[in-house]
N, C-alpha and C positions, 0 to 999 in steps of 0.2 A: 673952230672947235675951242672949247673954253681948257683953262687947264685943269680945273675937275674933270673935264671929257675924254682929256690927252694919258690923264694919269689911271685912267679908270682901263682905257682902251691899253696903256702897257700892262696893267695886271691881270686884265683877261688873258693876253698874251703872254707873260708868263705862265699864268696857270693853266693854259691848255698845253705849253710844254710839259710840265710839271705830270699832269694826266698822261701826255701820253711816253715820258721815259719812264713814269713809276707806276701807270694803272691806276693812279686814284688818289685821291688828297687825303690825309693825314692830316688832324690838330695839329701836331708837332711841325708840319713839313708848311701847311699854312702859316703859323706863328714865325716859321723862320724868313719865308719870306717875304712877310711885313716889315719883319727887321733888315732884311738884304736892302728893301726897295726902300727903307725910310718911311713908311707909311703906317697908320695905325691897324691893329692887326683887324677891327671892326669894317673897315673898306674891303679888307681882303676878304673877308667873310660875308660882309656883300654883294661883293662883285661874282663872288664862288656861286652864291643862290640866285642871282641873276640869272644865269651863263647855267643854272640846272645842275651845279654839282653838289654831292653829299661831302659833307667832313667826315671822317671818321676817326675812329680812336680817341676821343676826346680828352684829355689831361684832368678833364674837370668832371668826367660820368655824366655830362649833360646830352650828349648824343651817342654812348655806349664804349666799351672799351677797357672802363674801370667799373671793379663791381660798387654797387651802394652799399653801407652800412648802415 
């Protein structure tokens, strides 16, 4: 297992904790932990749509949460 594979497979593992003490991933709750894990927050956001999860609430109104203006 390469260490891109090792680091990929702890972030799935976090974030299926993640899913199941809080029901669901969060912008906010993603971003924080890329920053817990050291990692760019775009891995986490891959690995999230790999693995078939939604982000939601988005900081940025790119996937709903905040209204547009």
């Amino acid at each position: 297992m390469t260490e891109q594979e090792a680091v990929r497979q702890l972030i799935e593992e976090r974030l299926q904790a993640v899913i199941t003490e809080e029901g669901g991933l969060t912008c906010a709750r993603a971003s924080r932990l890329a920053e817990e894990m050291g990692v760019a927050p775009r891995l986490v956001g891959e690995t999230a749509t790999a693995m078939g999860l939604k982000i939601t609430n988005c900081q940025l109104g790119c996937f709903g949460g905040k209204e547009r203006t």
